[in-house]
N, C-alpha and C positions, 0 to 999 in steps of 0.2 A: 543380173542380180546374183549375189554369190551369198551360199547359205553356208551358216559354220559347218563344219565337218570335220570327221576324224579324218579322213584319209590326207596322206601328206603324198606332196608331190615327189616324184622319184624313186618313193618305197617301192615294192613290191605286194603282192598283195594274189591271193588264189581268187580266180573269178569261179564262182558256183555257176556261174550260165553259160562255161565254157568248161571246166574243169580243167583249167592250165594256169600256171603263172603269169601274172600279167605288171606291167609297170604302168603304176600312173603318171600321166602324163600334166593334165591341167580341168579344172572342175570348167563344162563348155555351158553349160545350162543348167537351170531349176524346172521341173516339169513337174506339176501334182505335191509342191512341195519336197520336193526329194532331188537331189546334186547327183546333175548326173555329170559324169567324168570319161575323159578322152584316157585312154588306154593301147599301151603297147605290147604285144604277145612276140614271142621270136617263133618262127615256120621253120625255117631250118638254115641253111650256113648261109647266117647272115640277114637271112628275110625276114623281117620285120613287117608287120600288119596293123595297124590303127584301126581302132574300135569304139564307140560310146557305148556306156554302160551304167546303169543306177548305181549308188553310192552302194544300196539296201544289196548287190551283188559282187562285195570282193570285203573278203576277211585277210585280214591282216596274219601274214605269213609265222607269225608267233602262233598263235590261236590255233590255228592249222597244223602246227605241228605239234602241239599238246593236243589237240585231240585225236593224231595219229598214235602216240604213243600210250593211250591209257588201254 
């Protein structure tokens, strides 16, 4: 079952429960009412890692960087 969401596929987006940049991937489950989403982190040259993660943990990279710069 797929629940509306902001998060769009391919964005990018700062995971709070990892503190790095993350790519979404595709929303895999609803658990407790909340979309949770497969995500991709880069490790280093080339490595790539797959992750699930609650919708309520990745702020959209705009947001993120207005609040680095105030």
């Amino acid at each position: 079952m797929k629940v509306k969401s902001s998060i769009e596929r391919g964005a990018d987006y700062l995971c709070t429960k990892l503190g790095q940049v993350v790519t979404a991937i595709e929303q895999v489950a609803v658990v407790k009412g909340l979309a949770m989403w497969e995500v991709e982190r880069k490790i280093g040259n080339g490595i790539r890692r797959r992750l699930i993660v609650s919708e309520r943990s990745l702020v959209p990279m705009r947001l993120s960087m207005a609040g680095g710069l105030a």
